[in-house]
N, C-alpha and C positions, 0 to 999 in steps of 0.2 A: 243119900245120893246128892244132897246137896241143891234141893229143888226149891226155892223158895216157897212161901207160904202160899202167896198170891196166884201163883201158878199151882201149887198143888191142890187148891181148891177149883182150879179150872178144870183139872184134869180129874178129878173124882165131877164133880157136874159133869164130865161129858161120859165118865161108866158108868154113872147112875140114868142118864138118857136111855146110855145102850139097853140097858137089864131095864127100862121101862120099854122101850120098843120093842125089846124081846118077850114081853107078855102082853103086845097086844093081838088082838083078836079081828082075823084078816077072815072074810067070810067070802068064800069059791061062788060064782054065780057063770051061768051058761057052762056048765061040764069043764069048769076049769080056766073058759078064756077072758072072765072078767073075775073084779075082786071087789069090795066094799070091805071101809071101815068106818061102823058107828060113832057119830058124831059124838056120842054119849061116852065111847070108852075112855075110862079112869087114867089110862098107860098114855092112851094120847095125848092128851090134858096137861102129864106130870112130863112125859117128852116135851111139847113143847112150849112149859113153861121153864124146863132145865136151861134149854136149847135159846128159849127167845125167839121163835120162829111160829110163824103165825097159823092157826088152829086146823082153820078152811084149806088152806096152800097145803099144808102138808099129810092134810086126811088127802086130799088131793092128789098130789105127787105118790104120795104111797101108792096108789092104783093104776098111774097111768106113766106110760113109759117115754111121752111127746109129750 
């Protein structure tokens, strides 16, 4: 396709994010209207060391919509 190197390494890190975001483990609290994720999970960690976006912040944002 004609993608440079540089960039197809950017672009394989960010679908290796996804397929790690997509095995993390979102735990349902109050019947559905709240969420948690463990600080401790492995998918988080490898997201946002892919990513470069910081640990707290995005366990964070995961759960809350404001």
């Amino acid at each position: 396709l004609g993608v440079k190197e540089s960039h197809q390494m950017t672009i394989f890190r960010i679908i290796a994010a996804i397929l790690q975001l997509g095995n993390l483990e979102i735990q349902g609290e109050r019947d559905g209207e709240a969420c948690s994720v463990s600080s401790e999970d492995e998918h988080l960690g490898n997201f946002c060391g892919l990513l470069g976006v910081e640990h707290s912040q995005m366990q964070h944002w995961l759960c809350h919509r404001k």
